[in-house]
DRENKESE-240136 format. One record per residue (C-alpha): residue number from 1; residue in three letters; x, y, z. Coordinates in nm, 2 decimals, always signed. Layout:
N
{NUM "ALA" {X Y Z}}
...
// end
This chain:
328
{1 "UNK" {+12.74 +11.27 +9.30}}
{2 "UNK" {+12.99 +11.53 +9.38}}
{3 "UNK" {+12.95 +11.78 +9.65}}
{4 "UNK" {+13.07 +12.11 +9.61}}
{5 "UNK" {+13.06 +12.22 +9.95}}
{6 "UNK" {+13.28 +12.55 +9.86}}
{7 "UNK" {+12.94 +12.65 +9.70}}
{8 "UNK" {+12.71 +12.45 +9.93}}
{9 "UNK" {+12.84 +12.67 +10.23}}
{10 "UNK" {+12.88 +13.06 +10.08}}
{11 "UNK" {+12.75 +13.34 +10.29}}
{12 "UNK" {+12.34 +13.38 +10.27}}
{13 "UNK" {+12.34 +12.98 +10.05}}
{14 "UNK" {+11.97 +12.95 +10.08}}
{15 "UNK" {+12.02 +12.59 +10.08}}
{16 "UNK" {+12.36 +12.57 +10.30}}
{17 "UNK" {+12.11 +12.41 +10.60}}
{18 "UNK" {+12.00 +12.13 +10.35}}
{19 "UNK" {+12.33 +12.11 +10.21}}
{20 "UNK" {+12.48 +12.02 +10.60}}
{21 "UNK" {+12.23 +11.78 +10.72}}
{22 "UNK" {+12.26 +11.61 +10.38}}
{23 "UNK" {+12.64 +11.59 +10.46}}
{24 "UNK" {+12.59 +11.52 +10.85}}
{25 "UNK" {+12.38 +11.21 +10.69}}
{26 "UNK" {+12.60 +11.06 +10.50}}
{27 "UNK" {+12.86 +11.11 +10.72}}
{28 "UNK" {+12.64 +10.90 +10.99}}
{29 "UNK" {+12.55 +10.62 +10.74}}
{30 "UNK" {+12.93 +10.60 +10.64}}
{31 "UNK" {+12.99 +10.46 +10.99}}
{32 "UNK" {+12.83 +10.12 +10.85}}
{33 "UNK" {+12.74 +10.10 +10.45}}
{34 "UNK" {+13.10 +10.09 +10.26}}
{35 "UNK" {+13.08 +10.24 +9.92}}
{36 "UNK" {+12.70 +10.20 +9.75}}
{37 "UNK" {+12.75 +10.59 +9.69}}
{38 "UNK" {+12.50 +10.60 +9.44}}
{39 "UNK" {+12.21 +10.39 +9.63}}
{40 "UNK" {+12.25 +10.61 +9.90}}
{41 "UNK" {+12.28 +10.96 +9.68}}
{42 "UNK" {+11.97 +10.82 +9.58}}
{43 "UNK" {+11.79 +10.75 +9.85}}
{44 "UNK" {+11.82 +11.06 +10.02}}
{45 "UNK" {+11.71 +11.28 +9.68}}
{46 "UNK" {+11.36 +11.00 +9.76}}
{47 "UNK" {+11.41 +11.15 +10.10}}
{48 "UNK" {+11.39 +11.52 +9.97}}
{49 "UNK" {+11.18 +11.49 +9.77}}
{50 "UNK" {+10.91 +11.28 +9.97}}
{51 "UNK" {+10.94 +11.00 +9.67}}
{52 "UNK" {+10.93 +10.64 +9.75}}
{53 "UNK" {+11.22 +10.37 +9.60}}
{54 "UNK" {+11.20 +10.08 +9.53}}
{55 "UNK" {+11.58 +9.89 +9.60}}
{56 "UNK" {+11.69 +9.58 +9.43}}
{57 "UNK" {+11.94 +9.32 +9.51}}
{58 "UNK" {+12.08 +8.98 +9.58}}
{59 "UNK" {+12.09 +8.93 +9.97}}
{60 "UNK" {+12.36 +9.10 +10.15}}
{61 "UNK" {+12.41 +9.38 +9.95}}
{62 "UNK" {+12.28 +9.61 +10.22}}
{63 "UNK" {+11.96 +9.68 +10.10}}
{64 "UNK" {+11.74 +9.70 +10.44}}
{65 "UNK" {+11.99 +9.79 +10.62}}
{66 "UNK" {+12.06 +10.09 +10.43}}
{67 "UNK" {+11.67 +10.18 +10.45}}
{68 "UNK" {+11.72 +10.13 +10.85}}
{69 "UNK" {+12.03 +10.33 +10.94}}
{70 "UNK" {+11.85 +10.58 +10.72}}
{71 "UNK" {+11.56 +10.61 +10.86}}
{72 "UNK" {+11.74 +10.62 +11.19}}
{73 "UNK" {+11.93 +10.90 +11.12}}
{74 "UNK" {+11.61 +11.09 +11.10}}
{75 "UNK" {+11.43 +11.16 +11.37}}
{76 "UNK" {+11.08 +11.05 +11.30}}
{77 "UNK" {+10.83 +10.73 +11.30}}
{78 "UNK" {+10.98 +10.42 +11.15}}
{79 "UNK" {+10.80 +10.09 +11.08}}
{80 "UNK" {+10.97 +9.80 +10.88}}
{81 "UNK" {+10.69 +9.53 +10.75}}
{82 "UNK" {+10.82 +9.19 +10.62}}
{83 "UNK" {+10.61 +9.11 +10.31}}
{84 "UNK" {+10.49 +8.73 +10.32}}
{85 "UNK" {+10.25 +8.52 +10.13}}
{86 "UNK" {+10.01 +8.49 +10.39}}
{87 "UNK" {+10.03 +8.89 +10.49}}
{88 "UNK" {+9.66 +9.02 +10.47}}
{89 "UNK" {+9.56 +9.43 +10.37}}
{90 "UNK" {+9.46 +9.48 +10.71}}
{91 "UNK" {+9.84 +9.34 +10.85}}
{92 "UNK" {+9.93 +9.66 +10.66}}
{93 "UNK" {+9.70 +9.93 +10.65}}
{94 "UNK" {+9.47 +9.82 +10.95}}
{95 "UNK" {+9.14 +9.70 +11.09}}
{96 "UNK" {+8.83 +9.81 +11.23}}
{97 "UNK" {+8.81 +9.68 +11.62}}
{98 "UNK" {+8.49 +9.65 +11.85}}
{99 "UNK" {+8.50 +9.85 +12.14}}
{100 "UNK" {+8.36 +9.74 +12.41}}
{101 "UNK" {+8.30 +9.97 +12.66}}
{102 "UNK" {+8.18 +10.23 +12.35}}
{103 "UNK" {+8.00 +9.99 +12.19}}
{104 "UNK" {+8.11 +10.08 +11.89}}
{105 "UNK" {+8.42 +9.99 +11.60}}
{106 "UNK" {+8.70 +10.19 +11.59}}
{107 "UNK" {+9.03 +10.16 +11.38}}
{108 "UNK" {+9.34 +10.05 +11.48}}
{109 "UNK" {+9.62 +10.17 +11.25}}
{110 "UNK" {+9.84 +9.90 +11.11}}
{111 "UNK" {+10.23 +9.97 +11.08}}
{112 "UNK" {+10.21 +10.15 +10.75}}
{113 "UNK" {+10.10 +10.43 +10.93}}
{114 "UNK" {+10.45 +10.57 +11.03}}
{115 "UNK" {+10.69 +10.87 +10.86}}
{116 "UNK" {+10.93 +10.61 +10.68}}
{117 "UNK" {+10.80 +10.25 +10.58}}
{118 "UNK" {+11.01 +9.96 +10.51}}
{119 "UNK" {+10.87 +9.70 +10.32}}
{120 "UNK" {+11.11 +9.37 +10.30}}
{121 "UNK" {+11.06 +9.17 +10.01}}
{122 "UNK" {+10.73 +9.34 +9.86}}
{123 "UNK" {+10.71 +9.10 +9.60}}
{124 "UNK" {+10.63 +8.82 +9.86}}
{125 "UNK" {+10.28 +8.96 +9.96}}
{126 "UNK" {+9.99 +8.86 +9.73}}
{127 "UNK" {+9.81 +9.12 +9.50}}
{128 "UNK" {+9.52 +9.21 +9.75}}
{129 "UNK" {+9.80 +9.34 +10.00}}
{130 "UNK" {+10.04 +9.52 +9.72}}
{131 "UNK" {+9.75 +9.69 +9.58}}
{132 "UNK" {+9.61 +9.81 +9.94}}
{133 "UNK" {+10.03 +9.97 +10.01}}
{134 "UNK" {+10.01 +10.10 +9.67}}
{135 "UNK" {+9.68 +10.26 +9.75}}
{136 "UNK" {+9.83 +10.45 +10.03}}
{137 "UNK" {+10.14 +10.55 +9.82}}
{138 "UNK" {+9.97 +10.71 +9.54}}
{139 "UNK" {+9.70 +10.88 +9.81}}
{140 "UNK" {+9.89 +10.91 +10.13}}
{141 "UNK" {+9.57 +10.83 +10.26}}
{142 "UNK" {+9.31 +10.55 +10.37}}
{143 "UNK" {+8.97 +10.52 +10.35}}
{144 "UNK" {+8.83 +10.22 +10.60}}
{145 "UNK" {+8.46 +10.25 +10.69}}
{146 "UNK" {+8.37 +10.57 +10.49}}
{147 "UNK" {+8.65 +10.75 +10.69}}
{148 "UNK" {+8.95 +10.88 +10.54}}
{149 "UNK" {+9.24 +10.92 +10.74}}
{150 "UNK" {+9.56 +11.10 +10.66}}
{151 "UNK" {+9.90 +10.94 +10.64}}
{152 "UNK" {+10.14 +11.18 +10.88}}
{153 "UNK" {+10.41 +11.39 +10.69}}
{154 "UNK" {+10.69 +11.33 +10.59}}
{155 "UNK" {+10.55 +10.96 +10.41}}
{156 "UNK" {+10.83 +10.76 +10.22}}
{157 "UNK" {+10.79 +10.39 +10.15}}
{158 "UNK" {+11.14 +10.20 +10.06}}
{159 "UNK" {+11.07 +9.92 +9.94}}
{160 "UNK" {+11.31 +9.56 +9.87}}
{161 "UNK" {+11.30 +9.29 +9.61}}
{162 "UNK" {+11.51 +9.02 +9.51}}
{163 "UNK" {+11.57 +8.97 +9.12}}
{164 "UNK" {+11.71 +8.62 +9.14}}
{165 "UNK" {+11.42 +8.40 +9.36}}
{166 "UNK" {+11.07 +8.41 +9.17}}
{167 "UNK" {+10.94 +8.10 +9.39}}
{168 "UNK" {+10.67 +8.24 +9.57}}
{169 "UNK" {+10.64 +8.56 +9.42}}
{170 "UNK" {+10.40 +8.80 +9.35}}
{171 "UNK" {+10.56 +9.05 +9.05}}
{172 "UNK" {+10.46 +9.39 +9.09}}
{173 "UNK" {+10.22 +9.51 +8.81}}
{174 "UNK" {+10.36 +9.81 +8.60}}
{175 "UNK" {+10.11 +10.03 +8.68}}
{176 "UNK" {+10.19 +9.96 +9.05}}
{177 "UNK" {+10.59 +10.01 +8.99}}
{178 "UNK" {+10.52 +10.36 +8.82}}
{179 "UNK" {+10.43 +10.51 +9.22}}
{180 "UNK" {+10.79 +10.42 +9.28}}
{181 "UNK" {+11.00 +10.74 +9.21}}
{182 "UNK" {+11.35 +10.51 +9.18}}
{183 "UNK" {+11.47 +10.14 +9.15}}
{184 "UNK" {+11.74 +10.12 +9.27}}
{185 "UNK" {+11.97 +9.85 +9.16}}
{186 "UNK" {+12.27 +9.73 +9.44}}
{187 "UNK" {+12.54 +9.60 +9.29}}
{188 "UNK" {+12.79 +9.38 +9.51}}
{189 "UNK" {+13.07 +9.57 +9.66}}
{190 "UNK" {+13.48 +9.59 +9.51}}
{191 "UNK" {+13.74 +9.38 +9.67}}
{192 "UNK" {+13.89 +9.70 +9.92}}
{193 "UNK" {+13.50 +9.77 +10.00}}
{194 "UNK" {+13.45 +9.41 +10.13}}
{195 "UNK" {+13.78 +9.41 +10.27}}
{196 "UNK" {+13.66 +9.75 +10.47}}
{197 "UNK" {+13.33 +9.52 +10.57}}
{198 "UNK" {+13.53 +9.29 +10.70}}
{199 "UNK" {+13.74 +9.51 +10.93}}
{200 "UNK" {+13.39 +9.69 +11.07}}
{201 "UNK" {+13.29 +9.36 +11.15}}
{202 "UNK" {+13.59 +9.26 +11.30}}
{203 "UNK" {+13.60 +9.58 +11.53}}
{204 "UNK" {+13.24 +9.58 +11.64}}
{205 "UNK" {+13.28 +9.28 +11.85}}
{206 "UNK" {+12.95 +9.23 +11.79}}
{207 "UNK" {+12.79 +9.59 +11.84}}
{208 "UNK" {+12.45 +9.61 +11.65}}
{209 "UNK" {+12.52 +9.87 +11.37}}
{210 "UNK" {+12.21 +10.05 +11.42}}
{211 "UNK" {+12.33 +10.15 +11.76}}
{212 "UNK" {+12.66 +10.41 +11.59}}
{213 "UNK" {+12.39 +10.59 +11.41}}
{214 "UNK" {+12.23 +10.92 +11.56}}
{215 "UNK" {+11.94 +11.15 +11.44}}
{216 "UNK" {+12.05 +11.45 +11.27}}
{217 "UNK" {+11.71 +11.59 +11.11}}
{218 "UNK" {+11.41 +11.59 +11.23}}
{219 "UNK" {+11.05 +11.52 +11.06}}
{220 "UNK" {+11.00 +11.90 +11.08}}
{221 "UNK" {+11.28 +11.96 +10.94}}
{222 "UNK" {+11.26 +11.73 +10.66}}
{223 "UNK" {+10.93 +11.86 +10.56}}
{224 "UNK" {+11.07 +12.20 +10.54}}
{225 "UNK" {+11.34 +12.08 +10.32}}
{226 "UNK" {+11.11 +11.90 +10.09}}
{227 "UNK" {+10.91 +12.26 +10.03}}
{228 "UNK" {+11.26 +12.46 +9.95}}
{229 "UNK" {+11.32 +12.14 +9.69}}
{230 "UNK" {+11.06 +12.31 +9.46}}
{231 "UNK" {+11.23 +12.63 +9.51}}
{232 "UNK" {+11.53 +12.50 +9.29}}
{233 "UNK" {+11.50 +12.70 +8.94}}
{234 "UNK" {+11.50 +12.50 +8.60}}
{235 "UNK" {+11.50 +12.63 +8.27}}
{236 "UNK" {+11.22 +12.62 +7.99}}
{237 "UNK" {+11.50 +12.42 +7.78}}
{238 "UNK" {+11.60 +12.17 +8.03}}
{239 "UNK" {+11.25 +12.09 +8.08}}
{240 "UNK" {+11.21 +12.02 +7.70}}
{241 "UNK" {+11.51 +11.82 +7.73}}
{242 "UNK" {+11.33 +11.55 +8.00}}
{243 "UNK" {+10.99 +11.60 +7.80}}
{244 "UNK" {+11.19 +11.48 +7.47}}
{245 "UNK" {+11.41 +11.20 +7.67}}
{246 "UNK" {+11.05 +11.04 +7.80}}
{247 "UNK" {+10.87 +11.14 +7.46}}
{248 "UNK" {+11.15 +10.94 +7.30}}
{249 "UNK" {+11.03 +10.61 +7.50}}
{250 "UNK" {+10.72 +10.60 +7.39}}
{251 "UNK" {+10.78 +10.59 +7.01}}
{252 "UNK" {+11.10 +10.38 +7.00}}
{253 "UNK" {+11.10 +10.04 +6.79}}
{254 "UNK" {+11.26 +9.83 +7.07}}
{255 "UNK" {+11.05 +9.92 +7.34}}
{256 "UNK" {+10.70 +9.82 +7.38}}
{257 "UNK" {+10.59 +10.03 +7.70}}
{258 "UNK" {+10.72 +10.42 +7.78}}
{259 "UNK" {+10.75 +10.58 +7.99}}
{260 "UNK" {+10.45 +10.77 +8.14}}
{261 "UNK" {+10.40 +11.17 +8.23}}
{262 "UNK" {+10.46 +11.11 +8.57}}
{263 "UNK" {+10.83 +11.02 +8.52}}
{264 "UNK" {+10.90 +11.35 +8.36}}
{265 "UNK" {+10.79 +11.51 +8.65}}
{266 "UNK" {+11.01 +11.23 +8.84}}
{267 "UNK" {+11.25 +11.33 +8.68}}
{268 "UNK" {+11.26 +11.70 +8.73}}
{269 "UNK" {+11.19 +11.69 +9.06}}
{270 "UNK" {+11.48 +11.47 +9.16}}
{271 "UNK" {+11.72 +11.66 +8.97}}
{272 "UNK" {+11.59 +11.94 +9.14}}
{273 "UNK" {+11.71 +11.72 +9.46}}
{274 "UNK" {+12.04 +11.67 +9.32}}
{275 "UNK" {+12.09 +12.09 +9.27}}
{276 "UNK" {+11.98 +12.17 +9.58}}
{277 "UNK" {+12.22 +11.85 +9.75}}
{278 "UNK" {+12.54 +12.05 +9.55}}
{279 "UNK" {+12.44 +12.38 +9.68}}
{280 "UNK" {+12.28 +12.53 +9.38}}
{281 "UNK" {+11.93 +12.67 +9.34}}
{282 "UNK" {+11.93 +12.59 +8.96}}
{283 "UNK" {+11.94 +12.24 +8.80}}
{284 "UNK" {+12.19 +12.15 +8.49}}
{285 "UNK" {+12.15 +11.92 +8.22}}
{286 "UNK" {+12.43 +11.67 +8.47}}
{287 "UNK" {+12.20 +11.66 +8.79}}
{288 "UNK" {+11.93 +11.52 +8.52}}
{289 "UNK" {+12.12 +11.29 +8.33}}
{290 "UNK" {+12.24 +11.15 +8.72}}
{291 "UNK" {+11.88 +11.03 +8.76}}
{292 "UNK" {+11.74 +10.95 +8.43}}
{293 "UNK" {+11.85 +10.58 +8.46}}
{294 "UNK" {+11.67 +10.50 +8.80}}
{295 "UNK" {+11.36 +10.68 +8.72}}
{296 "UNK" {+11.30 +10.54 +8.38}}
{297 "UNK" {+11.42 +10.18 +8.40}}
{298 "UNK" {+11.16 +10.01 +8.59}}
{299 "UNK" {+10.91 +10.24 +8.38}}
{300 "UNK" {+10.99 +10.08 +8.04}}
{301 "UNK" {+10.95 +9.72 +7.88}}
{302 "UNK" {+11.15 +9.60 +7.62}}
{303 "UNK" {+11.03 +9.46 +7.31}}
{304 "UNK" {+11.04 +9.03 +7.34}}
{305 "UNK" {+11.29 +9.03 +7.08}}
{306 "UNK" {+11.59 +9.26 +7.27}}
{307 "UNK" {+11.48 +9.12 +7.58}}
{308 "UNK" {+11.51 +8.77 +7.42}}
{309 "UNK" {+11.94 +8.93 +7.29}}
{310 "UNK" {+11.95 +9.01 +7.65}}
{311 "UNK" {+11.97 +9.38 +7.65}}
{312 "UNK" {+11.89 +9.56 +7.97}}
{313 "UNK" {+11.67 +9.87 +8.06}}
{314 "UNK" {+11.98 +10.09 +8.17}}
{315 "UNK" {+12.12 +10.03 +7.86}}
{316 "UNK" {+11.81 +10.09 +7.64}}
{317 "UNK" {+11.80 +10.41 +7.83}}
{318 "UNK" {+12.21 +10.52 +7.80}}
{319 "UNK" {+12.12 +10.49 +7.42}}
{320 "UNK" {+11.82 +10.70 +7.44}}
{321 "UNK" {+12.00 +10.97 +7.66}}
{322 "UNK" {+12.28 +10.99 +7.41}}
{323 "UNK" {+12.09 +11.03 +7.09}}
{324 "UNK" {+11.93 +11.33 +7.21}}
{325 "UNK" {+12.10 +11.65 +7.18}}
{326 "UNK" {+12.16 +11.81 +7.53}}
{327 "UNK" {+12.05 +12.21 +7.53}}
{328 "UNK" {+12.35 +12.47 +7.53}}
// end
């Protein structure tokens, strides 16, 4: 994504405060992460737009780490929960204790209840314990002993996964990976990005890398920018141009699942994101061809016979995008 910050910061910009933190953000994170540009474009349109991701990857690519330093650059509750095969509902959500001197149970919130959740390796944890997270991403809420309690606001959950190791694995069920608003996919870094890796390394002697990142935003703040998101105008005929993009999946020979309602409105609202992110307070058919691919990828399945030639869900969707006429 390109920032125009001649427009992002014109006199009376109603979105020249987002447009800085976002800025003052990256600028923090690109004290550690080399390149990955797009995972963390993305990742901070989930921010804005209080959507969860779900980020994929081989094992080094910087995948929690780029959820931490993240998460540490905004100044609000942060829990990270390693997903395992033994992890129980109430490890996330929480459990009813007895009180003694009150004779009575009370609840004792589990580490989900936080502004921004990790989850390492969610496809580790067994069905029971996915469902109850997923549960609390699609409410924002939990209901334990005919009480409901309110997740605090902001509420993002990023969420890793590891596409090559299926030992031990739980997969997540579709209906399950349609709260996500992104996957992200991580790709391993060029030869001058892991020689810029190495130098960081070399010159931090051993500094933890969470330690160079500081706060810029605050959860108050966040929240405020997540309202002005919706703000962000978008015309009648770009919105028929996302309806007929996800229309298009659900009647296309080589794919067997679309994609559903819900990922239209995905879809708008993170291009809305991306607008606002550039300084303008309209969207254009770029800011939602810049998202198309991670919200729709993880939403579609393949018929067995391209899956079986190997063809991929981003490509499936590059093909769809071009053969639909882009409003003037």
């Amino acid at each position: 994504m390109n920032m125009d910050e001649n427009n992002m910061f014109e006199t009376g910009n109603e979105f020249a405060a987002l447009g800085e933190a976002v800025l003052k953000i990256k600028a923090e994170l690109a004290k550690v992460i080399v390149g990955q540009e797009q995972m963390i474009d993305l990742l901070l349109v989930a921010l804005l737009t209080n959507g969860h991701a779900l980020i994929e990857g081989v094992p080094g690519v910087a995948k929690t780490l780029a959820a931490k330093l993240l998460a540490r650059s905004v100044d609000a509750g942060f829990s990270r929960i390693q997903f395992t095969p033994d992890l129980m509902p109430s490890d996330v959500i929480g459990t009813s204790v007895y009180n003694m001197g009150k004779g009575e149970f009370q609840f004792k919130q589990g580490p989900v209840f936080s502004n921004l959740v990790l989850i390492d390796e969610i496809n580790r944890a067994p069905a029971k314990t996915q469902s109850a997270l997923f549960e609390v991403m699609e409410e924002r809420q939990i209901s334990v002993d005919g009480q409901s309690f309110r997740m605090p606001l902001p509420f993002l959950v990023f969420a890793t996964q590891n596409p090559i190791e299926h030992e031990g694995t739980y997969r997540l069920p579709e209906a399950q990976l349609d709260r996500f608003l992104f996957k992200i996919i991580v790709n391993y870094p060029t030869v001058e990005e892991e020689e810029q890796i190495l130098n960081f390394h070399d010159e931090a002697r051993g500094q933890l890398q969470t330690e160079v990142i500081s706060p810029v935003l605050t959860a108050s703040q966040l929240v405020v920018f997540q309202k002005q998101i919706f703000e962000v105008v978008i015309e009648p005929g770009l919105k028929n141009y996302i309806a007929r993009i996800v229309s298009s999946t659900r009647n296309h020979k080589d794919i067997y699942l679309g994609a559903s309602p819900r990922a239209a409105i995905h879809i708008m609202n993170a291009a809305k994101a991306i607008a606002a992110m550039n300084g303008r307070s309209f969207v254009t058919p770029s800011d939602i061809k810049e998202v198309i691919a991670p919200v729709l990828c993880h939403r579609i399945i393949l018929s067995p016979d391209k899956e079986m030639e190997g063809i991929r869900p981003e490509e499936m969707v590059k093909l769809l995008v071009q053969s639909i006429e882009v409003p003037r």
